[in-house]
LUMMI-864921 format. One line per field, with one value per atom (N, C-alpha, C): residue number from 1; atom name; z, x, y. Coordinates in Angstrom, 1 decimal. Each point is the difference from the previous one (the first is absolute). Example, Ala and Ser with C-alpha at 12.3 -4.5 7.8 and 13.67 -1.06 7.14 Angstrom:
<atoms>
n 1 1 1 2 2 2
atom N CA C N CA C
Z 7.8 0.0 0.0 -0.7 0.0 0.8
X 13.2 -0.9 0.9 -0.4 0.9 -0.8
Y -5.7 1.2 1.2 1.1 1.1 1.1
</atoms>
This chain:
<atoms>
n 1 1 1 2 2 2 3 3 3 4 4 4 5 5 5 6 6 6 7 7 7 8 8 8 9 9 9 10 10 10 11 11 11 12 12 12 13 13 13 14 14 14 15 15 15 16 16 16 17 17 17 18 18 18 19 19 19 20 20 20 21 21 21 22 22 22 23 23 23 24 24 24 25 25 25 26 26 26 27 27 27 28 28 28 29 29 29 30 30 30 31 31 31 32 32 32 33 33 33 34 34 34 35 35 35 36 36 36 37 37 37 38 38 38 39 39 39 40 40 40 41 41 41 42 42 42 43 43 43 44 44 44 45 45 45 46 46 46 47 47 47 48 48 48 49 49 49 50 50 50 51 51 51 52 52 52 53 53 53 54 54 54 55 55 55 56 56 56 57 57 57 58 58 58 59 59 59 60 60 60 61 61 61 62 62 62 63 63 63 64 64 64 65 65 65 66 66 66 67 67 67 68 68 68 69 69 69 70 70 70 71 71 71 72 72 72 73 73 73 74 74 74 75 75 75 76 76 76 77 77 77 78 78 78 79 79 79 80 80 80 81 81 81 82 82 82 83 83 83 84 84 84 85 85 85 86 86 86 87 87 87 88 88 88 89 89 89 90 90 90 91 91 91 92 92 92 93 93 93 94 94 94 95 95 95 96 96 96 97 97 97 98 98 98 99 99 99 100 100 100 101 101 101 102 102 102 103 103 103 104 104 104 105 105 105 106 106 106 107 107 107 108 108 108 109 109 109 110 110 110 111 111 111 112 112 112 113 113 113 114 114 114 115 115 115 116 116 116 117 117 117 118 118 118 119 119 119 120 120 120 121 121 121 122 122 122 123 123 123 124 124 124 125 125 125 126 126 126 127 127 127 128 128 128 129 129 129 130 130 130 131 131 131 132 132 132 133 133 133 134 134 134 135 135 135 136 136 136 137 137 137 138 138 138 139 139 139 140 140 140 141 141 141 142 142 142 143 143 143 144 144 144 145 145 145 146 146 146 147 147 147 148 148 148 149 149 149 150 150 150 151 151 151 152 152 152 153 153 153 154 154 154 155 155 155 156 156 156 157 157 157 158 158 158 159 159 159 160 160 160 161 161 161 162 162 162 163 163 163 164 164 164 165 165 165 166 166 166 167 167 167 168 168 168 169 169 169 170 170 170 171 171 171 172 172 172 173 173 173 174 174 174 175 175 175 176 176 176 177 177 177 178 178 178 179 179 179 180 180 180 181 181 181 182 182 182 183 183 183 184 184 184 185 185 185 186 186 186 187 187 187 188 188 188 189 189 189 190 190 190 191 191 191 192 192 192 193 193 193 194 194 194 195 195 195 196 196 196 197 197 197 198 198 198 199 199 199 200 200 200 201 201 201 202 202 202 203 203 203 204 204 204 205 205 205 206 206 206 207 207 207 208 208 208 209 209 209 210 210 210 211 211 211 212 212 212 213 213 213 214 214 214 215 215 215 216 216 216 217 217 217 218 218 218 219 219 219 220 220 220 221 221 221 222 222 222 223 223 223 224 224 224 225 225 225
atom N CA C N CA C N CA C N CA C N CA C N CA C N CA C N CA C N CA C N CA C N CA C N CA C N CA C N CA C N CA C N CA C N CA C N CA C N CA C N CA C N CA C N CA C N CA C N CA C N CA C N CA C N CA C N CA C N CA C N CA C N CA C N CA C N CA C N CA C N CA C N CA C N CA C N CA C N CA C N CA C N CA C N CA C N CA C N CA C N CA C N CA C N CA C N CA C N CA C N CA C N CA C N CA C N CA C N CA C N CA C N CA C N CA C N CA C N CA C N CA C N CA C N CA C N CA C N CA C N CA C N CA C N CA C N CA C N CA C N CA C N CA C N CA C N CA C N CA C N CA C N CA C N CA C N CA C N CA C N CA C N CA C N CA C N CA C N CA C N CA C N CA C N CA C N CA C N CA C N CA C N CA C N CA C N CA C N CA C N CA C N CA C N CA C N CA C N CA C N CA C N CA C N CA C N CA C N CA C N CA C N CA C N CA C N CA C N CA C N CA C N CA C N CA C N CA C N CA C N CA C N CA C N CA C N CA C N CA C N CA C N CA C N CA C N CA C N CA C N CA C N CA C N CA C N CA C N CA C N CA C N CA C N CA C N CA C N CA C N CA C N CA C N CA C N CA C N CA C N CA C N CA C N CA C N CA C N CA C N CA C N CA C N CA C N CA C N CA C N CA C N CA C N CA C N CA C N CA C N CA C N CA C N CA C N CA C N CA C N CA C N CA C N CA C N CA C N CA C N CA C N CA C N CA C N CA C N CA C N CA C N CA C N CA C N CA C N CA C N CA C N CA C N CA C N CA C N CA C N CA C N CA C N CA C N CA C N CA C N CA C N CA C N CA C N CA C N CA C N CA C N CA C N CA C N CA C N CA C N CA C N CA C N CA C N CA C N CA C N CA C N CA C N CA C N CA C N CA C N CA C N CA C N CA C N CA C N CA C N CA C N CA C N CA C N CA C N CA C N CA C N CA C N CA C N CA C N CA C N CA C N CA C N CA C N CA C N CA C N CA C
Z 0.0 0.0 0.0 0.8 0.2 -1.9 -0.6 -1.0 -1.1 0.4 -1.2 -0.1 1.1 1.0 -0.7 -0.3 -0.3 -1.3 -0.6 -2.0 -0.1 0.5 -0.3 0.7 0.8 0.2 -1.3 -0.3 -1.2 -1.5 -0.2 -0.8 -0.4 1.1 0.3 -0.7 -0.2 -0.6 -1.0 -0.6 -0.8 0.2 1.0 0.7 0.1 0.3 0.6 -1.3 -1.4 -1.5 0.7 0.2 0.5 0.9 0.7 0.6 -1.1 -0.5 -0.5 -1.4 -0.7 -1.2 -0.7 1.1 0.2 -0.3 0.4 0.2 -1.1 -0.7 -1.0 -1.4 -0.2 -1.4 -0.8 0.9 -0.6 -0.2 0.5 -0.5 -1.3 0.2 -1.6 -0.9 0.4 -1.0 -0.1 -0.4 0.7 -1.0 0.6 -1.5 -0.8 0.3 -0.6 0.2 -1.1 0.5 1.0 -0.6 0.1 0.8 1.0 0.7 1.0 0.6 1.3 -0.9 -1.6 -0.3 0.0 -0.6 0.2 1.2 0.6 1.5 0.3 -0.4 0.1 -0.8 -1.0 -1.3 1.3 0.5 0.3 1.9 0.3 1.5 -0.6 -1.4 -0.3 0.0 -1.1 -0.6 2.1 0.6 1.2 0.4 -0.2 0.5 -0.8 -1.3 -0.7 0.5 -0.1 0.3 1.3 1.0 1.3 -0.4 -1.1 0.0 -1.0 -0.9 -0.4 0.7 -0.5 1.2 -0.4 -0.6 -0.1 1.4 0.7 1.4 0.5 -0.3 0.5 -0.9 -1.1 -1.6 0.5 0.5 0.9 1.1 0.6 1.2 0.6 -1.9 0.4 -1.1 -0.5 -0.9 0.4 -0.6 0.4 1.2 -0.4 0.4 0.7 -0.1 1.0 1.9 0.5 1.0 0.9 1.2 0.2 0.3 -0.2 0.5 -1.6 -1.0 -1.4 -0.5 0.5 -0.5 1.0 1.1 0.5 -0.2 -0.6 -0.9 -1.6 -0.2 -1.3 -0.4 1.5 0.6 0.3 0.6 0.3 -0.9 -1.4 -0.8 -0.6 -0.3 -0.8 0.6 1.1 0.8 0.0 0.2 -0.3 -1.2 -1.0 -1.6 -0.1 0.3 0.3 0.2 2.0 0.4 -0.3 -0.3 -0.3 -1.6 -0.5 -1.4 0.2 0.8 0.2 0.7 1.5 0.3 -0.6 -1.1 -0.9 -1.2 -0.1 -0.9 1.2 0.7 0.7 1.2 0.1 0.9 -1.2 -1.3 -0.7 -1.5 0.2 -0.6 -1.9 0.3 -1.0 -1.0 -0.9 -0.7 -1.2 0.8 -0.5 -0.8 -1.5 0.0 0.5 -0.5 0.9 0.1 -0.9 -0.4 1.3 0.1 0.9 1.5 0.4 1.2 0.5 -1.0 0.1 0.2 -0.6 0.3 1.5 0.4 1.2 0.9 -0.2 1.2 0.2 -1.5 0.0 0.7 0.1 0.8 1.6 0.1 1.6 0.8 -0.9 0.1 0.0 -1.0 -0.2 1.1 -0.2 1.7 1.3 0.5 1.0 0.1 -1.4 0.1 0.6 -0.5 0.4 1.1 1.1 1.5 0.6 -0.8 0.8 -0.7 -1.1 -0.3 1.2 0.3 0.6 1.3 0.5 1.5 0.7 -1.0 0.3 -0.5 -1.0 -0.4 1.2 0.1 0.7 2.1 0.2 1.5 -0.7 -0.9 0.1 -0.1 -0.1 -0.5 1.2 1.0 1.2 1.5 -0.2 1.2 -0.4 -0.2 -0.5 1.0 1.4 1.2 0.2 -0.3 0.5 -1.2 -1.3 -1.6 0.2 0.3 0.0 0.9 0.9 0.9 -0.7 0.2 -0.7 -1.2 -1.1 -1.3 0.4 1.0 0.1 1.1 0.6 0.5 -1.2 -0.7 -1.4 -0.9 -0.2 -1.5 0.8 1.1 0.8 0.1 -0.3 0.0 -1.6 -0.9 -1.2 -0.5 0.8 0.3 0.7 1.0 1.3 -0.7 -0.7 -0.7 -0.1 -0.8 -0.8 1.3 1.6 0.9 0.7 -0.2 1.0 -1.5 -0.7 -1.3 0.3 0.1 -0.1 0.9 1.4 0.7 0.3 -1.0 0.0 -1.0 -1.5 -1.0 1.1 1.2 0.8 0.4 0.5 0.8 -0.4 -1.3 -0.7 -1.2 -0.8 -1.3 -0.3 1.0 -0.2 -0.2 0.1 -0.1 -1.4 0.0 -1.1 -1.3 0.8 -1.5 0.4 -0.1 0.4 -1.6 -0.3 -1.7 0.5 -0.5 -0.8 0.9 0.4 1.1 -0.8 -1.0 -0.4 0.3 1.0 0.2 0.9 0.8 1.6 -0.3 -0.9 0.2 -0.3 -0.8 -0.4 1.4 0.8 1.5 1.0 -0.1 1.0 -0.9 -1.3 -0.7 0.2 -0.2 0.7 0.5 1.1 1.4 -0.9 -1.0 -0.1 -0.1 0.0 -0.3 1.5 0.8 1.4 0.2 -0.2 0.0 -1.0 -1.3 -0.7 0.8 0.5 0.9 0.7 0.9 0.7 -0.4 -1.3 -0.6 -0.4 0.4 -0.2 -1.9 0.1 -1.5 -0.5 -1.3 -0.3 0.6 -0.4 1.2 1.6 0.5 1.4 0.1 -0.6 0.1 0.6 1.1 0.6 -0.8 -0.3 -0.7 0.8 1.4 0.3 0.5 0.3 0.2 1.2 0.9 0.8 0.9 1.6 1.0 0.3 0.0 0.4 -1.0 -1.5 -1.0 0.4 0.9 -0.3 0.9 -0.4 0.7 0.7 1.3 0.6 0.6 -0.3 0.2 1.0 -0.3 0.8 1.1 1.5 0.8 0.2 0.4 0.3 0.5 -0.5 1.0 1.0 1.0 0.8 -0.8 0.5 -0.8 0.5 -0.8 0.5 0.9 0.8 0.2 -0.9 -0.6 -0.7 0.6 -0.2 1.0 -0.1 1.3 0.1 -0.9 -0.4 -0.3 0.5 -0.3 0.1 1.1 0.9 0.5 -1.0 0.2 -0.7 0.7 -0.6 0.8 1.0 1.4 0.7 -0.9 -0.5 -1.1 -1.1 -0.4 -0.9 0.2 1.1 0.9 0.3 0.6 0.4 -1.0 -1.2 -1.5 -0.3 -0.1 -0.6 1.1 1.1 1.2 -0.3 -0.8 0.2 -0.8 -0.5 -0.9 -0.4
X 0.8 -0.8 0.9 0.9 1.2 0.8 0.4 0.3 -0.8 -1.2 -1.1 0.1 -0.2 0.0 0.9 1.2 1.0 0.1 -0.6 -0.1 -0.6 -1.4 -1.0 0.8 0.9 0.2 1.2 0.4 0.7 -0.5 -1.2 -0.8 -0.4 -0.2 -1.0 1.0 1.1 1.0 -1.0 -1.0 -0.8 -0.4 0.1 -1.5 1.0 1.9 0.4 0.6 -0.2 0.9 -0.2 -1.0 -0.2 0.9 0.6 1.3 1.1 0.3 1.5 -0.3 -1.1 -0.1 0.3 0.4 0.2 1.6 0.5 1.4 0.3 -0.4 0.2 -0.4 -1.1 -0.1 1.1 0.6 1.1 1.2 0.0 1.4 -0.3 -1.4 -0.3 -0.6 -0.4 -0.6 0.7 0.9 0.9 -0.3 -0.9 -0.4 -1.1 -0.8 -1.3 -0.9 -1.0 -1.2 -1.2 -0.1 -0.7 0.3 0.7 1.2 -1.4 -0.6 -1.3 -0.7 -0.8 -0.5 0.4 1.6 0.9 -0.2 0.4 -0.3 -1.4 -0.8 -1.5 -0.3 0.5 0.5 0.5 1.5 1.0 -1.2 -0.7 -0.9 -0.8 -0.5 -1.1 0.6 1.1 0.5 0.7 0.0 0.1 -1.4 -0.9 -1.1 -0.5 -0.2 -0.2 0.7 1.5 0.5 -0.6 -0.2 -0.4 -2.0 -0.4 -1.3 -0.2 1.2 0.1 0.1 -0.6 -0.3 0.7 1.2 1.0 0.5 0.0 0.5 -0.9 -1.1 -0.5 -0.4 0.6 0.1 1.8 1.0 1.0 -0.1 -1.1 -0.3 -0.4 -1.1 -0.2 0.6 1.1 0.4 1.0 0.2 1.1 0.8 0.7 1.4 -0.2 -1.3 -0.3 -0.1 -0.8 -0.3 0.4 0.1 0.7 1.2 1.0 1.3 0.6 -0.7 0.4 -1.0 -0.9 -0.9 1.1 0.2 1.1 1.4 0.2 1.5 -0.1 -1.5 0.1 -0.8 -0.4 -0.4 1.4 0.6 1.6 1.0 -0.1 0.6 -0.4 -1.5 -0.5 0.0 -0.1 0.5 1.4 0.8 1.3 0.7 -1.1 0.6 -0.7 -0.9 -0.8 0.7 0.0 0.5 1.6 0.4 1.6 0.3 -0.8 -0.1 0.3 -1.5 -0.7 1.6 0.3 1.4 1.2 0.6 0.7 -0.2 -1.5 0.0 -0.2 -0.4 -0.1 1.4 0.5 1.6 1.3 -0.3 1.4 -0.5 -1.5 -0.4 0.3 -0.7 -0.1 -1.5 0.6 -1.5 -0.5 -1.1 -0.5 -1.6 -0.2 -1.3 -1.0 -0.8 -1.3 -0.7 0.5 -1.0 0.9 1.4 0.7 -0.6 0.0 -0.3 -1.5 -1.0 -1.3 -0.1 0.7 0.3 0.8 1.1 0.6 -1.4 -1.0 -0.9 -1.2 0.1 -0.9 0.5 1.2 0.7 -0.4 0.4 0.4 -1.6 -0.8 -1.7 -0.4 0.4 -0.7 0.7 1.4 0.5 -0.8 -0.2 -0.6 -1.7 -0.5 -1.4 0.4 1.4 0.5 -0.2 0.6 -0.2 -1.1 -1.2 -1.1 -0.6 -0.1 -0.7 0.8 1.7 -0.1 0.1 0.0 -0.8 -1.5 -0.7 -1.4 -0.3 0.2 0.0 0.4 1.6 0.4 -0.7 -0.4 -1.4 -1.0 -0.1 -1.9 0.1 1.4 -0.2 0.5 1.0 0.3 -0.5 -1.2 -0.9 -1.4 -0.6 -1.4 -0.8 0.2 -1.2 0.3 1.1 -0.3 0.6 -0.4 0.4 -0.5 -1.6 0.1 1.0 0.6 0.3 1.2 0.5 1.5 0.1 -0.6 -0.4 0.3 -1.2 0.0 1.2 0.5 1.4 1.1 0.1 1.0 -0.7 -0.9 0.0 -0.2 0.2 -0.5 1.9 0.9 1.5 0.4 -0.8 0.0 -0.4 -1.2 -0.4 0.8 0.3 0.8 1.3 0.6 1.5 0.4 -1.0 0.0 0.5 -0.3 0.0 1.4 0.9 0.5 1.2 -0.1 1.1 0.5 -1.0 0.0 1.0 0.3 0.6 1.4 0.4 1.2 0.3 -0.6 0.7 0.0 -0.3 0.2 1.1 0.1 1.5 1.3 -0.3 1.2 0.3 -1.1 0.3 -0.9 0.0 -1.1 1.5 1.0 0.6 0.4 0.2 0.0 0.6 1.3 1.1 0.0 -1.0 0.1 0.1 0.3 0.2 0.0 -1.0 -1.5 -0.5 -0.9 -1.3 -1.2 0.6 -0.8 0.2 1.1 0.3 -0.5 -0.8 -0.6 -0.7 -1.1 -0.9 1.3 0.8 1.1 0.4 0.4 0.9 -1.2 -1.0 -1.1 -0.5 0.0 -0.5 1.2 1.4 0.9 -0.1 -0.7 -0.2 -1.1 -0.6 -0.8 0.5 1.3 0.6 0.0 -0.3 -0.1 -1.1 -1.0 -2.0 0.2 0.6 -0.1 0.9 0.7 0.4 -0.6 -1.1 -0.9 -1.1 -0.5 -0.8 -0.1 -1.2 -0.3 0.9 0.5 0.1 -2.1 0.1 -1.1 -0.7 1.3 -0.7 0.0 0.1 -0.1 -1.4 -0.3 -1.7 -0.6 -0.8 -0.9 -1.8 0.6 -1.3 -0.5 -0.5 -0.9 -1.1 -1.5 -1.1 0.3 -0.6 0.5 -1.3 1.0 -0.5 -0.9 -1.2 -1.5 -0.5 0.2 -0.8 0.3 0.8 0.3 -1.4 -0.2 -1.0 0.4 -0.1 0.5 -0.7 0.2 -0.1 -1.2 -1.2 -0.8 0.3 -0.4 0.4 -0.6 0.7 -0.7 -1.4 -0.7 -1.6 0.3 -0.2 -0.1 -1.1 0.2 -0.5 -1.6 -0.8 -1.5 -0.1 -0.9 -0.1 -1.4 0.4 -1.3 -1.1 -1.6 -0.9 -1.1 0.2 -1.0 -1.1 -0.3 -1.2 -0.8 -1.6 -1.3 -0.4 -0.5 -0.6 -1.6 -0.4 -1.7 -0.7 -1.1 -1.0 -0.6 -0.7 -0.4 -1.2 -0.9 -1.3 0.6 1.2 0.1 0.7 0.8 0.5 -1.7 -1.1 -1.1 -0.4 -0.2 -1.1 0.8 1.5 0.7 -0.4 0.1 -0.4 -1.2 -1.0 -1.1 -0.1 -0.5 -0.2 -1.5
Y -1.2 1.2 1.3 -0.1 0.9 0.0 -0.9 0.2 1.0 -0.1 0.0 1.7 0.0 1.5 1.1 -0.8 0.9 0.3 -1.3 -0.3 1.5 -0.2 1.2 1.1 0.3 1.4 0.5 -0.9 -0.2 0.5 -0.8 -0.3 1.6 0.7 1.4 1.3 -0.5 1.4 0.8 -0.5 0.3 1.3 0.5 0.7 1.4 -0.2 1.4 0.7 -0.9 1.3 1.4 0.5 1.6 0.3 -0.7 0.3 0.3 -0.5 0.3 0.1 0.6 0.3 1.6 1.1 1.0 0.5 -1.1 -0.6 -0.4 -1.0 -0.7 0.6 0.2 1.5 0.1 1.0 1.1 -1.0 -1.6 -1.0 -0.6 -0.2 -0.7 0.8 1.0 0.7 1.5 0.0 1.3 1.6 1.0 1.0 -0.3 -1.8 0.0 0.8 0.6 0.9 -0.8 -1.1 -0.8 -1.4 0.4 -0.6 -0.8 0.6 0.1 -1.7 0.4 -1.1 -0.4 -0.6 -1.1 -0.7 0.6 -0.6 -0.8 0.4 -0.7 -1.1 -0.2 -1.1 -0.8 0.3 -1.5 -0.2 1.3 -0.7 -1.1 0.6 -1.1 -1.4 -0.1 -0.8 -1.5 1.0 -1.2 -0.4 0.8 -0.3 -1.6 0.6 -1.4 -0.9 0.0 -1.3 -0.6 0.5 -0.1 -0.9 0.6 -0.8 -1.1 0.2 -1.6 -1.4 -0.5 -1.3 -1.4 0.0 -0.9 -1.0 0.4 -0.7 -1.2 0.4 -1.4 -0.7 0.0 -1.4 -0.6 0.8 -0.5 -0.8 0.6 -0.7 -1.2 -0.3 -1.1 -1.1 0.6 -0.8 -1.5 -0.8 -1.1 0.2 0.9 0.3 1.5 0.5 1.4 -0.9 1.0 0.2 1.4 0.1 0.9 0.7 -0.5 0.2 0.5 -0.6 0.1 1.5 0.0 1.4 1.6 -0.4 1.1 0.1 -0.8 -0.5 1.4 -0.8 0.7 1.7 0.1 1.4 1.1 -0.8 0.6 -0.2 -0.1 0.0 1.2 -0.2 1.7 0.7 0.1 1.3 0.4 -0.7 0.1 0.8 -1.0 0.4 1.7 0.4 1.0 1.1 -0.2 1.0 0.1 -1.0 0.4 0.9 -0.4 0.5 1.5 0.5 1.3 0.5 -0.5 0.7 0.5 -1.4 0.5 1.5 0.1 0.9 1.3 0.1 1.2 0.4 -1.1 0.5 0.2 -0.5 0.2 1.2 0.0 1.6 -1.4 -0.6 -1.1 0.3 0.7 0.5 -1.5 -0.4 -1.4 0.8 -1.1 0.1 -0.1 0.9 -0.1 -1.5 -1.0 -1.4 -0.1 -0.5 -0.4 0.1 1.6 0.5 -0.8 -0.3 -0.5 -1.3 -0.7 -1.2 -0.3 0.5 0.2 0.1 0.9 0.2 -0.9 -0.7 -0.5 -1.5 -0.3 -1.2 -0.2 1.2 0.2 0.0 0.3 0.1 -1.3 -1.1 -1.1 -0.8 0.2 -0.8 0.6 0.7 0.6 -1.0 -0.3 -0.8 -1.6 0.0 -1.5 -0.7 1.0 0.2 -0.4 0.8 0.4 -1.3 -0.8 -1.6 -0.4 -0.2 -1.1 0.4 0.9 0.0 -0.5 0.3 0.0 -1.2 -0.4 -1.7 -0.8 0.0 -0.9 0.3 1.2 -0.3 -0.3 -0.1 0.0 -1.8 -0.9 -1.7 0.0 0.9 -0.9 0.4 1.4 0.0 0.2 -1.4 -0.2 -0.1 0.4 -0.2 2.0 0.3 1.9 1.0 -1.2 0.9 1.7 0.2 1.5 1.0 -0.3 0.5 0.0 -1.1 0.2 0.6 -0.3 0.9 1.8 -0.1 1.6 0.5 -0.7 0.4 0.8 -1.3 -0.3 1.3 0.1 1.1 1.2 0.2 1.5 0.3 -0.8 0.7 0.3 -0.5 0.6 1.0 0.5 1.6 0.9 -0.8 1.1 0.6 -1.1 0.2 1.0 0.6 1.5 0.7 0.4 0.4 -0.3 -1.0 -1.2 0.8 -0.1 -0.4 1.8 1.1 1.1 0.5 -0.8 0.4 -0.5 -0.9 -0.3 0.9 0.5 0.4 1.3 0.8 1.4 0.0 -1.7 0.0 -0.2 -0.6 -0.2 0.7 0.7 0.1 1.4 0.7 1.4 1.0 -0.4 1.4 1.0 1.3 0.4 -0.8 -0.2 -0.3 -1.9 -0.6 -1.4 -0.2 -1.0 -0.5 -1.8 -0.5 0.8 -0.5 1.5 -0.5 -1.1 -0.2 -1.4 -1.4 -0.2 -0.9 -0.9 0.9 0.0 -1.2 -0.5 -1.1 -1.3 0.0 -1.2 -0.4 0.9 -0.1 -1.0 0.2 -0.5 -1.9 0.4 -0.8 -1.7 0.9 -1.3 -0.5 0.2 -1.2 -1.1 -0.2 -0.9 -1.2 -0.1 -1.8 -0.3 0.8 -0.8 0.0 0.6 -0.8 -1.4 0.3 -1.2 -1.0 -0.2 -1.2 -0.7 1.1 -0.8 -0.3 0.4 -0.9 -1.6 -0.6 -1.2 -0.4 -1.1 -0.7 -0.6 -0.3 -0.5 -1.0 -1.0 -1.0 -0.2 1.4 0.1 0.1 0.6 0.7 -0.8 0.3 -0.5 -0.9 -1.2 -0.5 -0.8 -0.7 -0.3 1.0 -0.4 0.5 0.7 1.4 0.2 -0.9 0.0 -0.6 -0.2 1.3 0.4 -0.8 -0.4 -0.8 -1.5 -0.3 -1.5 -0.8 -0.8 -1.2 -0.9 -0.1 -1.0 -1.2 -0.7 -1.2 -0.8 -0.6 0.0 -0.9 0.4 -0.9 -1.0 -1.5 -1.2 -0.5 -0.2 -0.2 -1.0 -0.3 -1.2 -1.2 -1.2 -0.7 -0.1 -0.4 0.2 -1.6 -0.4 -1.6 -0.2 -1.2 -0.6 -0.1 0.3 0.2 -1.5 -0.4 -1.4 -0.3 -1.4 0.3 0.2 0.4 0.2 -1.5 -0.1 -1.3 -0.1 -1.1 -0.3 0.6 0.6 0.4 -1.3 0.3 -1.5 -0.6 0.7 -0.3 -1.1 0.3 -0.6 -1.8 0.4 -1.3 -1.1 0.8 -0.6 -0.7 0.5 -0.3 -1.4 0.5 -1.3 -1.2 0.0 -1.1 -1.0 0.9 -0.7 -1.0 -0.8 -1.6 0.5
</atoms>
C-alpha cells in the first residue's frame, strides 16, 4: 500500500508544469512571439500521454504485471524528463515535434504508475478495496500539493538550471515502490475469507425409531375361530 502511495505521488507530476513553465519558456523558446502557445501544445501533449490507456494491455499481458508496468513507466519518464533537461540546461534548441513527443513520454509514464497502483490494491485488498482505493488515488491528487513543496525547497531559486527538473528528482525514487511490488504470480488469487463456506458440522447419529406395536382390537379379531 506504502508502494502504491508513492507510484501515485510520482505518477501526479502531472498537475505542477505551472510551476516551472515560467522558467522554461525563455530555454526553449527563446524570442518566440508565440512562445506562451507553445507552451500549451507541449502541457497538452503530457496530458494525452497521461490519458492513453496503454498500461493496462501491459498489465495484463504474458509477461506484464506489475513490477513490468513500473519498469516501463520509469523508463518514459526518464526518456522524457531527461530529454526535456538536456534541452533546457545546455540551451539545446530541439524541434518542436521533438519537444512534444518528450512531453508527451514523461505524461504517458506518469499514467503507468497510476494503472499499476490501483490495479495491483484493488486484486490484493478485496475485503477494504474502497478504502484502500480511496487512500491510493487521494496521493495522486495531493501530489500536485506534496511535489510543489519540494520543487520550493530545492529548485525555486532564481538562477536554478533547470527548474524543470524538479518533478525527475522526486520521480527517481520509483524503482523503490517498484521493488516492493507484488510479481504477477504473487497476486493474491484465492476467494477472500468472508466468501469461503465452511464446512457443515457432523450431525449426531439419529437412533432408529421402534416399531408401531398392534393395535389390541386387532390381536382380539385374529383370536377368534
Amino acid at each position: 500500500l506504502v508502494a502504491s502511495m508513492l507510484l501515485e505521488l510520482c505518477g501526479g507530476s502531472v498537475y505542477i508544469t505551472n510551476l516551472y513553465l515560467a522558467a522554461l519558456r525563455p530555454r526553449l523558446f527563446p524570442g518566440a512571439a508565440d512562445g506562451e502557445a507553445l507552451m500549451e501544445y507541449l502541457v497538452f501533449a503530457s496530458n494525452l500521454g497521461n490519458w492513453v490507456p496503454l498500461a493496462g494491455f501491459l498489465y495484463d499481458a504474458r509477461r506484464g504485471g506489475p513490477r513490468t508496468v513500473v519498469f516501463a513507466g520509469a523508463a518514459l519518464t526518464l526518456l522524457g524528463y531527461g530529454g526535456l533537461w538536456l534541452c533546457s540546461a545546455f540551451d539545446v534548441h530541439a524541434n518542436f515535434a521533438v519537444l512534444w513527443l518528450l512531453w508527451f513520454l514523461w505524461g504517458h509514464g506518469s499514467g503507468y504508475f497510476d494503472c499499476a497502483a490501483i490495479a495491483t490494491c484493488s486484486a490484493n485488498f478485496r475485503e477494504s478495496r474502497g478504502l484502500v482505493l480511496g487512500l491510493t488515488k487521494s496521493f495522486y491528487g495531493l501530489s500536485g500539493s506534496l511535489l510543489t513543496q519540494v520543487f520550493l525547497a530545492f529548485f525555486a531559486a532564481p538562477d536554478a538550471a533547470p527548474a524543470a527538473a524538479a518533478p525527475a528528482a522526486v520521480a527517481a525514487l520509483v524503482t523503490n515502490g517498484a521493488a516492493s511490488l507484488p510479481a504477477r504470480e504473487e497476486l493474491a488469487t484465492a476467494p477472500p475469507a468472508a466468501f469461503a463456506v465452511a464446512p457443515a458440522a457432523a450431525l449426531p447419529a439419529t437412533p432408529a425409531a421402534a416399531p408401531a406395536a398392534a393395535p389390541a382390537s386387532a390381536n382380539l379379531g385374529s383370536s377368534r375361530v
